[in-house]
C-alpha positions as CSV (number, residue, x, y, z in Angstrom):
1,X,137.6,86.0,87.4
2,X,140.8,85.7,85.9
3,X,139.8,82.5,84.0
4,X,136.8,83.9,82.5
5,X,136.5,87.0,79.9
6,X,135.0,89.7,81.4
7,X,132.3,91.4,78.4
8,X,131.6,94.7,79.6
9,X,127.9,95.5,77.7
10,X,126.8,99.1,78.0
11,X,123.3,100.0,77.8
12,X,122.2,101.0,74.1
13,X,121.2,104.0,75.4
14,X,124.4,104.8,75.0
15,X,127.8,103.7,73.6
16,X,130.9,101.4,74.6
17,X,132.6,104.1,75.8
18,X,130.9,103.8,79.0
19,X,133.5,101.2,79.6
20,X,137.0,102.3,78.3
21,X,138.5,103.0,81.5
22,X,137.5,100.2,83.6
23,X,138.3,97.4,80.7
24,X,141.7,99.4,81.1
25,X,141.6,98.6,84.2
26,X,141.2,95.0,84.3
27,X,143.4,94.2,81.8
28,X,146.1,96.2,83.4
29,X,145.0,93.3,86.4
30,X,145.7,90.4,84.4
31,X,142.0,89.5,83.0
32,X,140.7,89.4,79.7
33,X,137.9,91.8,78.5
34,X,136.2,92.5,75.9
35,X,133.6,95.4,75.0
36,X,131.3,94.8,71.8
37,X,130.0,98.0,70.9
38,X,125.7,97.4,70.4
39,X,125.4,101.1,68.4
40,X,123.9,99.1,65.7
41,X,121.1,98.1,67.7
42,X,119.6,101.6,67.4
43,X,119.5,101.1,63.5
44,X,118.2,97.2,63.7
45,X,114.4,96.0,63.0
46,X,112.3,94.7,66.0
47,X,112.6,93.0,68.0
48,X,115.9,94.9,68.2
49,X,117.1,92.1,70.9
50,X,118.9,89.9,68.5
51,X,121.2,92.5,67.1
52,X,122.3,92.7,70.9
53,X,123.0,89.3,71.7
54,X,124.8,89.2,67.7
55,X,127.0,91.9,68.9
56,X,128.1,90.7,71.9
57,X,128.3,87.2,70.5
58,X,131.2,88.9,67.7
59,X,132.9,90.2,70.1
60,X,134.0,87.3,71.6
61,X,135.4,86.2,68.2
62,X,139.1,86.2,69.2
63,X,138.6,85.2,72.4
64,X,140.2,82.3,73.9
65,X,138.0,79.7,72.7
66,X,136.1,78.0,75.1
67,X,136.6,79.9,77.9
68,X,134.0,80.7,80.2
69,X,132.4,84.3,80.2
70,X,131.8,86.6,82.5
71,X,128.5,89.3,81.7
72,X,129.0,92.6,83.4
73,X,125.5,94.7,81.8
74,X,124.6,98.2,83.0
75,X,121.5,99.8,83.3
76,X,119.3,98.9,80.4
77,X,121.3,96.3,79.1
78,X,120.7,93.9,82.4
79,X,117.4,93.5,80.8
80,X,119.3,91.3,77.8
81,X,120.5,88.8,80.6
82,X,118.1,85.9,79.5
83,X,118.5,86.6,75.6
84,X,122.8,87.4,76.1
85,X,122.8,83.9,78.5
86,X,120.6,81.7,75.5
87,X,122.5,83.2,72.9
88,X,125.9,82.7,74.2
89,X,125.2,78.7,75.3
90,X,127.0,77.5,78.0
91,X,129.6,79.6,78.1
92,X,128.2,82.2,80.5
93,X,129.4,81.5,83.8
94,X,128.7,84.5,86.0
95,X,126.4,87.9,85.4
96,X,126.9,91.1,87.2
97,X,124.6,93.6,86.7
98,X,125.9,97.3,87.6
99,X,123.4,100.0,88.4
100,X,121.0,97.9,86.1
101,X,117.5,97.0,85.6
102,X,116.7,93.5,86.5
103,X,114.8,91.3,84.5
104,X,111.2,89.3,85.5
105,X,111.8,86.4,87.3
106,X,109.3,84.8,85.5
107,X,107.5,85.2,82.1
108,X,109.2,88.0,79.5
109,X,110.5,91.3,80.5
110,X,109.0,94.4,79.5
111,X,111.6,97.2,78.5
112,X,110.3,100.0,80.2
113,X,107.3,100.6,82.6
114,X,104.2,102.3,81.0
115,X,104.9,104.8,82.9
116,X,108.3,105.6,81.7
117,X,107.2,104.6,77.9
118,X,105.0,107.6,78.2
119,X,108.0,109.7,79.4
120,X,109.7,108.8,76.4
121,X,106.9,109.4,73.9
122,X,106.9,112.7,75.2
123,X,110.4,113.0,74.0
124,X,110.4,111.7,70.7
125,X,110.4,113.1,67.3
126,X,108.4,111.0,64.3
127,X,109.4,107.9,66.8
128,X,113.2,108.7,67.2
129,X,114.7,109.5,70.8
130,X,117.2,112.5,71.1
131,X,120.6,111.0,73.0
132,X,120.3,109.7,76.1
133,X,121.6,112.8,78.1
134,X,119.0,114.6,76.2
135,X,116.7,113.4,78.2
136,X,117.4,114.5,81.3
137,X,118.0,117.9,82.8
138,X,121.5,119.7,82.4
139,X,122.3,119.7,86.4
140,X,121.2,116.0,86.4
141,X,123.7,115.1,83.3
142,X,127.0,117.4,84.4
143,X,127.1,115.2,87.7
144,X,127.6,111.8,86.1
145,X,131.1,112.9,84.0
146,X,134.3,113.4,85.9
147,X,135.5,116.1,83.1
148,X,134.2,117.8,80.2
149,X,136.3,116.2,77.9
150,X,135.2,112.8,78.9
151,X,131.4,114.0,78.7
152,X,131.9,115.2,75.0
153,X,133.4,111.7,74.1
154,X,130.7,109.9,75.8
155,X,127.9,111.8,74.3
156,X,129.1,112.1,70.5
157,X,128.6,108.4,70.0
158,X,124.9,108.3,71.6
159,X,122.6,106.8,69.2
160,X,118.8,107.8,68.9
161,X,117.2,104.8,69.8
162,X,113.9,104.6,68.1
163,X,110.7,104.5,71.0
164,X,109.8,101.3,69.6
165,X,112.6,99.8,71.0
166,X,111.2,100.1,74.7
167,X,108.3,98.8,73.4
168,X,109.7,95.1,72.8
169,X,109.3,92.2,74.9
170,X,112.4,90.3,76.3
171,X,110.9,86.6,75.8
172,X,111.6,84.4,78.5
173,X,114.7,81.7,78.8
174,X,114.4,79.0,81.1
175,X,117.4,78.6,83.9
176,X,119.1,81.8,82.6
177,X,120.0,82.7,86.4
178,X,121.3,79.3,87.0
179,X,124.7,80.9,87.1
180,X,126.6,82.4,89.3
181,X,124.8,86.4,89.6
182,X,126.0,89.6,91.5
183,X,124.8,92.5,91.9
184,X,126.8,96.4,92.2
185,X,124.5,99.6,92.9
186,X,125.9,103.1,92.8
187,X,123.3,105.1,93.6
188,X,119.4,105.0,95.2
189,X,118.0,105.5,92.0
190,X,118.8,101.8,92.0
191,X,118.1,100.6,95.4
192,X,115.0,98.9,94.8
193,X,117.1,96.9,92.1
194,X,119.8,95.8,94.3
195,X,117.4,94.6,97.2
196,X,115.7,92.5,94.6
197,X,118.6,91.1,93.6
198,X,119.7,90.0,97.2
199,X,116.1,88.9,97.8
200,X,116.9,86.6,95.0
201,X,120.0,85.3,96.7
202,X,122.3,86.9,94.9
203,X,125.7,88.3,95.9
204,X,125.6,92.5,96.5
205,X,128.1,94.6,96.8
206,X,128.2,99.1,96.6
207,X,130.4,101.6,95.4
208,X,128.3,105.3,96.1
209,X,128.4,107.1,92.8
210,X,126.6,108.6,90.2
211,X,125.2,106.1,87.3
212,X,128.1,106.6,85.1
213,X,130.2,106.1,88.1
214,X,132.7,104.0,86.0
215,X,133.8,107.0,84.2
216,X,134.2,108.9,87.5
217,X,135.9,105.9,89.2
218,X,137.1,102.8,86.9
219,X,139.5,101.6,89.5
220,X,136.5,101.0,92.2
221,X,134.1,99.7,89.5
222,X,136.9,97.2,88.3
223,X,137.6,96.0,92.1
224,X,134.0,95.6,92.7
225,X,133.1,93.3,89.4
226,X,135.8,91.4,90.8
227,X,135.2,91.3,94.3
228,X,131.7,90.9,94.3
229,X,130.7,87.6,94.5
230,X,133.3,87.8,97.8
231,X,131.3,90.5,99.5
């Protein structure tokens, strides 16, 4: 991967923090990385989607022109794969989704189940979410954050994504996994989503963590974006 830049999207659930330490990381190994930050997405109009693929698409800015690019999305941002590809032209080379929803394989992608929309209406407030880790229970949260200190950076620049965000439609792009695609799962919450990826012939590779295993481990999570398409 060294002749690609590596763009590190975190979810917009949450902020770039998510991947501080592991673009450390690589950098310290000789690659170019970049990490847009999509905090504005939270404030954008639907479809929301575009305001994603114009952050990360600024972010590559100063980056060497021309050179090929390397996606690395977690969680909820591998659902932006086929809008992050078309956006971006032809100068996606390889996608590796980390702990991430996948999207359709054919037809557009919902962003959430109905079954988890429902979770999430249940949450909001006149349509607005509370911060991610407000969502889930405190013994579930404490486990994914190596340190308190790291946990209050991480979670002062949550947005509150509006529910109406999970309610969009990813539309669908032709021959947007005509690249090469890998696959990294940290936990079982994500198994399903890593055996779909190898059922679609992709490479797969595993480092057993929690979700926000980066934070715990960015030296493992930066050998295995790099290694995976080895494994």
């Amino acid at each position: 991967m060294a002749d690609s830049v590596i763009v590190l999207v975190h979810s917009p659930s949450v902020g770039p923090k998510t991947w501080a330490s592991v673009a450390a990381e690589l950098r310290s190994a000789g690659n170019e990385v970049v990490v847009p930050s999509l905090l504005s997405v939270a404030t954008a109009p639907p479809p929301y989607w575009p305001e994603a693929v114009r952050c990360v698409g600024e972010s590559l800015r100063d980056a060497r022109d021309g050179a090929p690019v390397t996606l690395v999305l977690h969680s909820n941002a591998g659902l932006l794969a086929p809008v992050l590809v078309d956006g971006l032209d032809s100068r996606v080379d390889a996608i590796v989704f980390i702990d991430a929803a996948l999207p359709a394989r054919d037809g557009p992608t919902a962003m959430a189940s109905n079954e988890f929309l429902a979770f999430l209406r249940d949450k909001a407030d006149n349509g607005m979410l509370p911060p991610w880790t407000d969502w889930w229970a405190e013994a579930d949260v404490a486990v994914l954050f190596p340190d308190e200190d790291t946990r209050r950076q991480f979670t002062a620049e949550q947005p509150r994504l509006p529910v109406a965000y999970f309610e969009t439609m990813i539309p669908p792009v032709a021959g947007w996994d005509q690249r090469r695609c890998g696959y990294v799962v940290f936990n079982d919450a994500y198994r399903e989503q890593a055996l779909d990826a190898r059922a679609r012939g992709w490479s797969v590779g595993e480092v057993k963590g929690e979700h926000l295993h980066m934070l715990v481990d960015p030296a493992a999570t930066a050998a295995a974006i790099t290694d995976v398409f080895t494994s």
